[in-house]
MIBA-141979 format. One record per residue (C-alpha): residue number from 1; residue in three letters; y, x, z. Coordinates in Angstrom, 2 decimals. Each point is the difference from the previous one (the first is absolute). Last residue first. Example, Ala and Ser with C-alpha at 12.3 -4.5 7.8 and 13.67 -1.06 7.14 Angstrom:
REM residues 2
<seq:2	type:SER	north:-1.06	east:13.67	up:7.14>
<seq:1	type:ALA	north:-3.44	east:-1.37	up:0.66>
//
This chain:
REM residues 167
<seq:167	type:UNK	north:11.74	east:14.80	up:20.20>
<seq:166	type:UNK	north:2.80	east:1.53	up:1.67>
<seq:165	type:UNK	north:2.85	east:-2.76	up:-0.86>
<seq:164	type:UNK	north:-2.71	east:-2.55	up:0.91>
<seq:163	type:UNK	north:0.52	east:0.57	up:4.00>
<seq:162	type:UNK	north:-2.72	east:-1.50	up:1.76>
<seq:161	type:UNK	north:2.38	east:-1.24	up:3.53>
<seq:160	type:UNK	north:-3.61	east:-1.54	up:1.00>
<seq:159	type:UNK	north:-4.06	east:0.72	up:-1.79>
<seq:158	type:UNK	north:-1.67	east:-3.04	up:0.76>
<seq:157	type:UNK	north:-3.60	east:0.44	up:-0.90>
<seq:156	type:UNK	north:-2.62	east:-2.90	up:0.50>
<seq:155	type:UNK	north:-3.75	east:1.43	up:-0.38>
<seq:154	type:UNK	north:-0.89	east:3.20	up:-0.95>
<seq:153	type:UNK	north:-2.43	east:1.63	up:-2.64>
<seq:152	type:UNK	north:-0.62	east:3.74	up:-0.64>
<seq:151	type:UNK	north:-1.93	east:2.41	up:-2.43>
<seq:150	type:UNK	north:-0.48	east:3.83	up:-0.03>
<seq:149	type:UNK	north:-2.40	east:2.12	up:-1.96>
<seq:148	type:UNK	north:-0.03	east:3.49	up:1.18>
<seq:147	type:UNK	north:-1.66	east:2.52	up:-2.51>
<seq:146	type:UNK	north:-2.37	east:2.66	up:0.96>
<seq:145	type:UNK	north:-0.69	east:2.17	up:-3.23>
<seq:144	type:UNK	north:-1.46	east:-0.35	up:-3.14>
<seq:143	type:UNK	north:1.89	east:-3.51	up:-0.50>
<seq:142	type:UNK	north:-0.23	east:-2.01	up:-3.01>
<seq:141	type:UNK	north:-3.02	east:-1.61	up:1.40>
<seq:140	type:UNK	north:1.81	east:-0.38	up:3.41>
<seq:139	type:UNK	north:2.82	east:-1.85	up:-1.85>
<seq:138	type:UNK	north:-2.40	east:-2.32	up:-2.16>
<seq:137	type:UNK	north:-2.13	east:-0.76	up:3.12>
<seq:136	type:UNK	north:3.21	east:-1.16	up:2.55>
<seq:135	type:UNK	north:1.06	east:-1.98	up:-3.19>
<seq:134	type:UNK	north:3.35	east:0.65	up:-1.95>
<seq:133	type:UNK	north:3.09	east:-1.97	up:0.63>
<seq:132	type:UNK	north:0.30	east:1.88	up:3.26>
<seq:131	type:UNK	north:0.33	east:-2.71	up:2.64>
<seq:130	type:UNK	north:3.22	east:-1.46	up:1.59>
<seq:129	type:UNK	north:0.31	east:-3.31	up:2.37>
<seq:128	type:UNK	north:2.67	east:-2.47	up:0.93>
<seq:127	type:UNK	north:0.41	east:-3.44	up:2.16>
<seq:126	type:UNK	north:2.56	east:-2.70	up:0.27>
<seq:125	type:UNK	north:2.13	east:2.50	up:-0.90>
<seq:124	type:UNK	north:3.66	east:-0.21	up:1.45>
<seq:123	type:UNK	north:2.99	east:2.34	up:-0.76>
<seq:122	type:UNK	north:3.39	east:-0.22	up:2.26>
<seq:121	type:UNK	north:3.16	east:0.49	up:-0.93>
<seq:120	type:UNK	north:1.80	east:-2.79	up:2.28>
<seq:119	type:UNK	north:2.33	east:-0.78	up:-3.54>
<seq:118	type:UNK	north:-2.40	east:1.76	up:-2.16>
<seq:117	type:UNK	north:-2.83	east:-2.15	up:0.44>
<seq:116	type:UNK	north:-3.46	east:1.33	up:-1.65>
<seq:115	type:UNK	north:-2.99	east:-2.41	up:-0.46>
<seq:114	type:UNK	north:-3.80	east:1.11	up:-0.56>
<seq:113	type:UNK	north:-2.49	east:-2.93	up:0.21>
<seq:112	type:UNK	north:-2.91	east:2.22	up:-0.67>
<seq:111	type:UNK	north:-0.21	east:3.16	up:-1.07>
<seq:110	type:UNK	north:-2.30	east:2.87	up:-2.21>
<seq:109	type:UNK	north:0.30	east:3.37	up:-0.39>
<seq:108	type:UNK	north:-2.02	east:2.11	up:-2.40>
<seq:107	type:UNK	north:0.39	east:3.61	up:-0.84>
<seq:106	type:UNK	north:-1.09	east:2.54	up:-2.17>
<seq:105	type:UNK	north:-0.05	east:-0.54	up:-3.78>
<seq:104	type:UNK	north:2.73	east:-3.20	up:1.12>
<seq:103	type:UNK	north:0.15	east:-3.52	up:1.54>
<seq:102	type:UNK	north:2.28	east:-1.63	up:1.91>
<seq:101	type:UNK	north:-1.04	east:-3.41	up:1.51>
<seq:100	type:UNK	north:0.99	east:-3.48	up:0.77>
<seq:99	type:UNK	north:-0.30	east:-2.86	up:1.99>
<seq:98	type:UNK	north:3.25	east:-2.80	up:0.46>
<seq:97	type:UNK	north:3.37	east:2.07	up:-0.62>
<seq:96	type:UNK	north:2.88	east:-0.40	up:2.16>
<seq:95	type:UNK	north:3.52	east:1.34	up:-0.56>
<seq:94	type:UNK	north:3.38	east:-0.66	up:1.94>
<seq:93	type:UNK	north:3.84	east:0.32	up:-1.04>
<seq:92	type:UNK	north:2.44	east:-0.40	up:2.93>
<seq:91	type:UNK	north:1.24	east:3.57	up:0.54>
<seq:90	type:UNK	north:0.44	east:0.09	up:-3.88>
<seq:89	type:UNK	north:2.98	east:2.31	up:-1.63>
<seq:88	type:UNK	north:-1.71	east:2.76	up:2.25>
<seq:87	type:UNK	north:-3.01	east:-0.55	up:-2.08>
<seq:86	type:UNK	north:1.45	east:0.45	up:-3.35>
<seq:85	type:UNK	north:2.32	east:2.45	up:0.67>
<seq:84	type:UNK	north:-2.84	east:2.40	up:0.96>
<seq:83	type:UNK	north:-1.86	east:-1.11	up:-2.83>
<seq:82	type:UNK	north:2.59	east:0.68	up:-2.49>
<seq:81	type:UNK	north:-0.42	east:-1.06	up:-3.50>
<seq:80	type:UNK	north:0.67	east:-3.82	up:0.80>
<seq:79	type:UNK	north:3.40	east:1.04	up:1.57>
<seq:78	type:UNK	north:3.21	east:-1.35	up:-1.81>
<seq:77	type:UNK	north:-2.35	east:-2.35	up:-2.07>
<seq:76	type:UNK	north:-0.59	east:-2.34	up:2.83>
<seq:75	type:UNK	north:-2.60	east:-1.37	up:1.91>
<seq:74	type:UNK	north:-0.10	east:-1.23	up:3.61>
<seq:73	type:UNK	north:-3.85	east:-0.77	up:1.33>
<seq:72	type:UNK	north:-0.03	east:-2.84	up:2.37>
<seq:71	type:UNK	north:-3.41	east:-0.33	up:-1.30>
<seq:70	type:UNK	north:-3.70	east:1.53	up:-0.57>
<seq:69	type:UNK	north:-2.90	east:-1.40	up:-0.67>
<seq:68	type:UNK	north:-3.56	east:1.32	up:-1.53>
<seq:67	type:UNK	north:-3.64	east:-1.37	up:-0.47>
<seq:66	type:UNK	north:-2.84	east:1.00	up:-1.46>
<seq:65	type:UNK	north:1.23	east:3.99	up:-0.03>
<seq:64	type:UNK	north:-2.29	east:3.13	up:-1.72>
<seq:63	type:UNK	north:2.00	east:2.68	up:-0.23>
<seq:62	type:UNK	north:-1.79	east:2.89	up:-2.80>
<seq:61	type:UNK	north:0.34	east:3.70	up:-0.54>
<seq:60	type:UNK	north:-1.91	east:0.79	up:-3.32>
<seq:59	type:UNK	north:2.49	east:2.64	up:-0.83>
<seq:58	type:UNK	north:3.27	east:-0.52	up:-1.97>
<seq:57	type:UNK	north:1.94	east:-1.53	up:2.67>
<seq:56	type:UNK	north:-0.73	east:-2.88	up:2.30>
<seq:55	type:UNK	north:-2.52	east:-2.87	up:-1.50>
<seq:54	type:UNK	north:0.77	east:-3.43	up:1.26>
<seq:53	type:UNK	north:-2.96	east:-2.35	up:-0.17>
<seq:52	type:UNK	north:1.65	east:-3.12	up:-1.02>
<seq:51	type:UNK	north:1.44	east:-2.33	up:2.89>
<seq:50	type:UNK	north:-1.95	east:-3.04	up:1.32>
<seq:49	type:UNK	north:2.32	east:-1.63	up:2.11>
<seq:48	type:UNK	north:3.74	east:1.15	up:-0.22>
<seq:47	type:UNK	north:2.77	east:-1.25	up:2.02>
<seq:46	type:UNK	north:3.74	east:0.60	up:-0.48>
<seq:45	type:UNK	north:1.99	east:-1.18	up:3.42>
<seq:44	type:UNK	north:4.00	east:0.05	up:-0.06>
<seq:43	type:UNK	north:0.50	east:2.28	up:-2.57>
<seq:42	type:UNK	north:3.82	east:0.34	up:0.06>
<seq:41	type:UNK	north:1.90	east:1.04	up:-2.70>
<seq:40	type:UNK	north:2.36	east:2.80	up:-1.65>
<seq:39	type:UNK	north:1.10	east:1.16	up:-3.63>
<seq:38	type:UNK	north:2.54	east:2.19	up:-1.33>
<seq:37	type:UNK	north:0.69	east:0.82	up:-3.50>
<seq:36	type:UNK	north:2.86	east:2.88	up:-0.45>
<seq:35	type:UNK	north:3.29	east:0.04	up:-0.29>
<seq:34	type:UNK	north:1.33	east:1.16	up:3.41>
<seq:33	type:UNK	north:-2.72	east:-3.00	up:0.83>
<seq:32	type:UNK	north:-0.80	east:-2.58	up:-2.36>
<seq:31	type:UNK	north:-1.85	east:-3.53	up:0.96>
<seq:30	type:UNK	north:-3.50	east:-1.58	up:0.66>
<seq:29	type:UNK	north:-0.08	east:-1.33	up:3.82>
<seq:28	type:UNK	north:-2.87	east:-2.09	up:1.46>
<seq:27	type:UNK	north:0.14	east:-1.29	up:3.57>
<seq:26	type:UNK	north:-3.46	east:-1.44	up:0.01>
<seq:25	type:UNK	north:-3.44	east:0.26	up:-0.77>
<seq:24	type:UNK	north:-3.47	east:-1.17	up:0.67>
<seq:23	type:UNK	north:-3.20	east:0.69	up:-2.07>
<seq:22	type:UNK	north:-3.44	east:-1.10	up:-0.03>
<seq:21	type:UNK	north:-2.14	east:1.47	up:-2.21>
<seq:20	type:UNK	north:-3.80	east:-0.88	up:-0.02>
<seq:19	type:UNK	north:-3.21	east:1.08	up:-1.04>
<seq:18	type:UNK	north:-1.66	east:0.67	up:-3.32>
<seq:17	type:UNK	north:2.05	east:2.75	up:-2.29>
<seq:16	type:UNK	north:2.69	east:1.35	up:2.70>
<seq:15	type:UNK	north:2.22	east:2.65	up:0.39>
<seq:14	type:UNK	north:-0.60	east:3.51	up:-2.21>
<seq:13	type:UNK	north:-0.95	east:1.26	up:-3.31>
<seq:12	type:UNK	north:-0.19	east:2.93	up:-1.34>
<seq:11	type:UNK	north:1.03	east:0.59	up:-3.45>
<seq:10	type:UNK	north:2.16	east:3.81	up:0.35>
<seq:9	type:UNK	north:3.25	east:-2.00	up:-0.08>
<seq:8	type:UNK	north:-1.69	east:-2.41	up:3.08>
<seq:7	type:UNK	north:-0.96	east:-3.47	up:-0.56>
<seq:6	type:UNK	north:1.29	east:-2.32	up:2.22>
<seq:5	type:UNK	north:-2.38	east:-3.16	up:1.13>
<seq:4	type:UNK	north:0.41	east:-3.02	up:1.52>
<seq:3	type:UNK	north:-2.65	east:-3.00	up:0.16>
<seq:2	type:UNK	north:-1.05	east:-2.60	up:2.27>
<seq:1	type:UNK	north:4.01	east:-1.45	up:0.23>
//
């Protein structure tokens, strides 16, 4: 499809209003367990181009993405609230996002070609910088006294055996 959305209970909306959805699944269960609902699939590859502007939080925190995939992600209802559970339930599952950045009142990181792979768990960026979100001359302005202002850019990181439990 070129459009998928979810609105949020407090109205904001996320997925996809100009772009493309392309979604894969298999192995899907609906059923009761001890008496309750239980539900579990596969998704095999979900890929996003064009995402909305995700906002995190109440502040003015925003994750830009133009493109997103992930896949061989397991899902099921016994373990969707815990993270922990979540990734060790998915050795296999990988993530890869085109360019994108974080920003917030502070900071601003930007990437390119970013991919995660749990099963080898390793973390690629094509490349990766950070600035203050604020200007060198807006920060020393605001500044009566000496005030570092640090910025960086790389090339190609591959960061190996990145465990995502700690981050």
């Amino acid at each position: 499809t070129n459009a998928a959305t979810l609105i949020k209970a407090n109205g904001e909306k996320i997925g996809v209003e100009k772009g493309a959805v392309d979604l894969e699944l298999s192995s899907l269960q609906f059923s009761k367990k001890d008496g309750k609902p239980f539900w579990s699939g596969m998704i095999n590859k979900l890929t996003l181009r064009n995402p909305r502007n995700m906002q995190i939080g109440t502040s003015k925190k925003r994750l830009l993405l133009s493109e997103m995939s992930l896949g061989n992600l397991k899902l099921s209802s016994t373990y969707m609230t815990d993270f922990k559970q979540l990734i060790s339930n998915n050795v296999t599952a990988w993530l890869r996002s085109g360019s994108g950045e974080y920003i917030d009142s502070t900071t601003t990181l930007k990437w390119y070609n970013a991919g995660y792979d749990n099963s080898n768990r390793t973390l690629s960026l094509d490349s990766f910088s950070y600035h203050p979100t604020r200007s060198r001359d807006s920060v020393i302005a605001a500044t009566p006294y000496q005030k570092d202002y640090i910025t960086f850019h790389t090339g190609a990181i591959r960061f190996t055996d990145f465990d995502i439990d700690n981050y």
